[in-house]
C-alpha positions in Angstrom: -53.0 42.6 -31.4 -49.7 41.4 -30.8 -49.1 37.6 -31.1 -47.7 34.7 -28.9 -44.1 35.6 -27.1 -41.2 33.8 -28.7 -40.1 31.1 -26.1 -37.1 32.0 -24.2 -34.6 29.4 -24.2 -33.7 27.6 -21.0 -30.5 28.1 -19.5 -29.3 24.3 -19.7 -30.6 24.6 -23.4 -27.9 26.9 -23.8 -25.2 26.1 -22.0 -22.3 24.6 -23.8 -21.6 21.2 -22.7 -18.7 19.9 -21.3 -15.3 19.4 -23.4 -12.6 17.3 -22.7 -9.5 19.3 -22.5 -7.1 18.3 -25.5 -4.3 15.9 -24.6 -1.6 17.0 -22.4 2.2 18.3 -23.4 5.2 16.7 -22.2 5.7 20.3 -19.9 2.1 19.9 -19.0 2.7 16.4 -17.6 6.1 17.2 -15.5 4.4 20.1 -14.4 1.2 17.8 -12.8 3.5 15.4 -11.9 5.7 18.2 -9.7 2.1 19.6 -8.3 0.3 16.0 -7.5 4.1 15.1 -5.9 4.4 18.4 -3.8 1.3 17.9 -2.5 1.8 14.2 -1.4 4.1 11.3 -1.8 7.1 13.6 -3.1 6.5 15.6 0.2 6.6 12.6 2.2 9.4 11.5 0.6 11.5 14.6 1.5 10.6 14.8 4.9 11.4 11.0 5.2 15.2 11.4 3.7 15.4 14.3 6.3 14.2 12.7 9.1 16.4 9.7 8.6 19.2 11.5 8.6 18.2 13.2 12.0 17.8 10.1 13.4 20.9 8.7 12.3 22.9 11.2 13.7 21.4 11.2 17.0 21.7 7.7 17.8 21.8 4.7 16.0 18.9 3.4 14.0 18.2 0.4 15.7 17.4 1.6 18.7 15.0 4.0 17.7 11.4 3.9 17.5 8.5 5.0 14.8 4.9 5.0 15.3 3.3 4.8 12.6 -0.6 5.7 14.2 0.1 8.0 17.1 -2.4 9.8 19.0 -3.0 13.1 17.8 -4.9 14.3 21.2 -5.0 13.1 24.9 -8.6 14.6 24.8 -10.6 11.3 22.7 -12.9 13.4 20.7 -10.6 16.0 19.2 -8.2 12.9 18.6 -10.6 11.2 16.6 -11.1 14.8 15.0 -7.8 14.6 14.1 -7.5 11.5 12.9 -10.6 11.6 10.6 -9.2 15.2 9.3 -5.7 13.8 8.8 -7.4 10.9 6.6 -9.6 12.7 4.7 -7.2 15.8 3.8 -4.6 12.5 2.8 -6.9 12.0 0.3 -7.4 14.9 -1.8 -4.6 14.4 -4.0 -6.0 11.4 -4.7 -9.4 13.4 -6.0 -6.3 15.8 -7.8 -5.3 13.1 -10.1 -8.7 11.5 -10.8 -10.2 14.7 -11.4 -7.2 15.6 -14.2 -7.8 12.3 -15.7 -11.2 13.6 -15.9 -11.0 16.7 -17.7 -9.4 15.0 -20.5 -12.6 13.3 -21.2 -10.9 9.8 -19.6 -13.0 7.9 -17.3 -10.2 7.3 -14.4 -12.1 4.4 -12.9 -12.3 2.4 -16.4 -8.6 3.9 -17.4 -6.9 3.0 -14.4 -9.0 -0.4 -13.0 -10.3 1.5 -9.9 -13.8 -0.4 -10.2 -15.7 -3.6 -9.3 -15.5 -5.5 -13.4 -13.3 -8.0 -12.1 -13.9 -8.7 -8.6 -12.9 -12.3 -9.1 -9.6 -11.5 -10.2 -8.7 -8.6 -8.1 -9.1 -10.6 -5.3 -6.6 -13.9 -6.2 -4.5 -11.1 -7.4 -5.0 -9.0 -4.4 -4.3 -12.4 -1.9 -1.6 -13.5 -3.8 0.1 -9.9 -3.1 -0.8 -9.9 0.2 0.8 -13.1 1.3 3.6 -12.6 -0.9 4.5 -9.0 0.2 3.7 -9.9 3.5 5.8 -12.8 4.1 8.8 -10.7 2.6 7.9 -8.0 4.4 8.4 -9.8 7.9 11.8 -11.2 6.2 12.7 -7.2 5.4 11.6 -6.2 9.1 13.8 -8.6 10.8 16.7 -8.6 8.9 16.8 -4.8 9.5 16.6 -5.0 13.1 19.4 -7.7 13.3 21.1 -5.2 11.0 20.4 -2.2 12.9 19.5 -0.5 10.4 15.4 -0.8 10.9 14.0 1.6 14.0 11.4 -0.6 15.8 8.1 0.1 14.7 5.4 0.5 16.9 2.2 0.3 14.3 -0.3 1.3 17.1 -0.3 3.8 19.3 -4.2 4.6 19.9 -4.4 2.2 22.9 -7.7 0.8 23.5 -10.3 3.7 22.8 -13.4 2.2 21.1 -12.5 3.9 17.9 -9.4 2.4 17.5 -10.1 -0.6 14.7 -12.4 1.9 12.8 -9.4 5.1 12.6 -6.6 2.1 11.9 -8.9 0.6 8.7 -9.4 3.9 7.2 -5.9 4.8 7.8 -5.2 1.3 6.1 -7.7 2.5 3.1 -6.0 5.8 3.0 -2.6 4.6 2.4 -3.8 2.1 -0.2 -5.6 4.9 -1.5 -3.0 7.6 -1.9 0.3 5.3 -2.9 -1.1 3.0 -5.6 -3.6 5.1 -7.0 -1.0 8.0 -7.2 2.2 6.1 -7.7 1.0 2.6 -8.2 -1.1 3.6 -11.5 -1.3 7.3 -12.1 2.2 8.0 -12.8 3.1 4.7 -14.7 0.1 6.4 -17.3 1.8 9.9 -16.9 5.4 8.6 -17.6 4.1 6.4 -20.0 2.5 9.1 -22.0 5.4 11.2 -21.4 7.3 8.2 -23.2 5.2 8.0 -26.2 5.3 11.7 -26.7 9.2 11.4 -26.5 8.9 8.7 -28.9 7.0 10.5 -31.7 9.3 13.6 -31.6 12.3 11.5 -31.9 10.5 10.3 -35.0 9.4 13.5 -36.3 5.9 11.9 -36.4 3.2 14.1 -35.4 2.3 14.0 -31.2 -0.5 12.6 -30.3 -4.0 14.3 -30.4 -5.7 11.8 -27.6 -4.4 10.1 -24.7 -6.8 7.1 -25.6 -9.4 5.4 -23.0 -7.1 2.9 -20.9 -4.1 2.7 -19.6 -0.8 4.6 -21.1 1.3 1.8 -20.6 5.3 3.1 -20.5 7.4 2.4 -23.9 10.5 1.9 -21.7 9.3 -0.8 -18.9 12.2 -1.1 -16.5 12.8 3.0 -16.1 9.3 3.5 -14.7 9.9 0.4 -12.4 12.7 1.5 -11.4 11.6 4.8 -10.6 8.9 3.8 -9.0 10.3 1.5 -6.9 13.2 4.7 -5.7 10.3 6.8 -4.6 8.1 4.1 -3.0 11.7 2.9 -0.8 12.2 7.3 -0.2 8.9 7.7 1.3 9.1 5.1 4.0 12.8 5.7 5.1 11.4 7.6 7.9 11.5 4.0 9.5 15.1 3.1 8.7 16.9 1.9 6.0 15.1 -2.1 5.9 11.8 -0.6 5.5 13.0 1.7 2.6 14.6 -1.3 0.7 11.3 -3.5 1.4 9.2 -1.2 -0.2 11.2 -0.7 -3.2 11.1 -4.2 -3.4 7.7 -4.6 -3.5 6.9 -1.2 -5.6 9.2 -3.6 -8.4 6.8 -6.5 -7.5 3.4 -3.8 -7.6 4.3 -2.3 -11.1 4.7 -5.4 -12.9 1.5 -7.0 -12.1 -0.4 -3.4 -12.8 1.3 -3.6 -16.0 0.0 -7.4 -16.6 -3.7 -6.4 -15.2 -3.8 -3.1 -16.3 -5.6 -2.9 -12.9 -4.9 -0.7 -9.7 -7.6 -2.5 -7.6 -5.7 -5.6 -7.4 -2.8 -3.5 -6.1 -5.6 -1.3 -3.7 -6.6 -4.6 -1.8 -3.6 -6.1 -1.4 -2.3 -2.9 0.0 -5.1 -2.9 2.5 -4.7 -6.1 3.8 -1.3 -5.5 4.4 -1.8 -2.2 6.4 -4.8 -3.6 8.1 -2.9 -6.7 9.2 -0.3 -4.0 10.3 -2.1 -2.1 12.2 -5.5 -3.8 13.8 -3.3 -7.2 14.6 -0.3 -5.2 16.0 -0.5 -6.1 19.6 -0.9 -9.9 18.6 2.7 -9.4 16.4 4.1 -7.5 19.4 3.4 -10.2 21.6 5.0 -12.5 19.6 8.5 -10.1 19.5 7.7 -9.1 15.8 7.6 -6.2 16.2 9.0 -3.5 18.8 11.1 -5.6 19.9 
């Protein structure tokens, strides 16, 4: 007689757990910076200094028009096909630079304040951006067009089909999305770290073994603003010289509150109101000779 079979172990008994990856070199980091950049807001930022020069030299600036939310198809439902794939594709670098954080055993949401802790806060924070930025924003706008050196901006093209406010919100929550979680938190930890690791070679000391749960906060404050605020101004030139200088401007005003929170969500919402305002109230503005004008 043969006894009882030896239990076979289960396969998620013997699986290896998850491991966070161990913390990133300075090449690692420029490399993922280069990557998340190609594949997003550096793009955009090249095609942006291109196209201002082609509009420049083919006639001058100011009278010029951008759209900003054109439509995509004169046939509604593939437009809004388009427009729903042309949001959600937007967005996958965004699920890039989350996902790194990830795999270095770094909760991104609790690292980078992309969560509901502090709903309170965000939201005076996110309302005191929003009427600040927009304010100077209209200030930037019209100064450029008196300048000639701002293209009018037509925010709305989708006339009145009956998907119009939805498309224009989540195009709003795409951009707030995609700019301050990439270059509104994300690379102020990446250049931060890249900082610290500078730091401790200088020194002789040792890198760094962890990146730490929170926020890597940069050693040299005013470079990363700075830097910031250049690439934040190159993406938007595509809409003339004002609106490139505006959002420098407030990429300056958007890094030094996240570096006073420690909280992209403040930086999310205001974002969002601003685009939304942008976009859904457009044709009021327009009336009003704000904008296209």
């Amino acid at each position: 007689m043969t006894g009882p079979a030896a239990p076979v172990p289960s396969v998620a008994a013997t699986r290896p757990g998850p491991q966070a990856l161990p913390a990133p070199s300075a090449r690692v980091v420029r490399w993922e910076i280069a990557i998340v950049l190609g594949l997003s807001l550096g793009r955009s930022a090249v095609y942006a200094i291109v196209q201002l020069i082609d509009k420049a030299t083919r006639a001058p600036l100011g009278e010029q028009t951008t759209v900003l939310n054109p439509t995509l198809s004169p046939r509604w439902g593939f437009d809004l096909t388009y427009q729903l794939l042309d949001i959600g594709f937007a967005l996958v670098p965004v699920l890039l630079v989350l996902h790194l954080t990830w795999l270095r055993g770094r909760n991104p949401f609790r690292a980078f304040g992309l969560d509901l802790r502090r709903p309170g806060r965000d939201l005076a924070w996110g309302f005191a951006l929003f009427l600040g930025i927009g304010l100077g924003t209209l200030g930037v706008y019209a100064a450029g067009r008196a300048a000639g050196i701002t293209t009018a901006i037509v925010a709305n093209a989708l006339d009145d089909t009956w998907y119009q406010i939805p498309v224009l919100l989540l195009s709003a929550a795409r951009h707030a999305l995609v700019e301050e979680v990439i270059v509104g938190v994300w690379l102020v930890d990446r250049l931060g770290w890249l900082q610290r690791l500078r730091a401790a070679g200088a020194s002789g000391v040792p890198a760094p073994a962890v990146e730490g749960p929170g926020l890597i906060l940069p050693v040299r404050v005013w470079m990363v603003v700075l830097a910031l605020a250049v690439l934040r101004g190159a993406y938007h030139l595509y809409q003339g010289v004002g609106p490139g200088i505006g959002n420098a401007l407030m990429g300056v005003v958007f890094t030094l509150v996240l570096l006073r929170t420690r909280r992209v969500m403040p930086l999310v919402l205001a974002h969002f109101l601003l685009d939304a305002a942008g976009f859904v109230a457009y044709p009021l503005l327009h009336q009003a000779g704000l904008f296209g004008g």
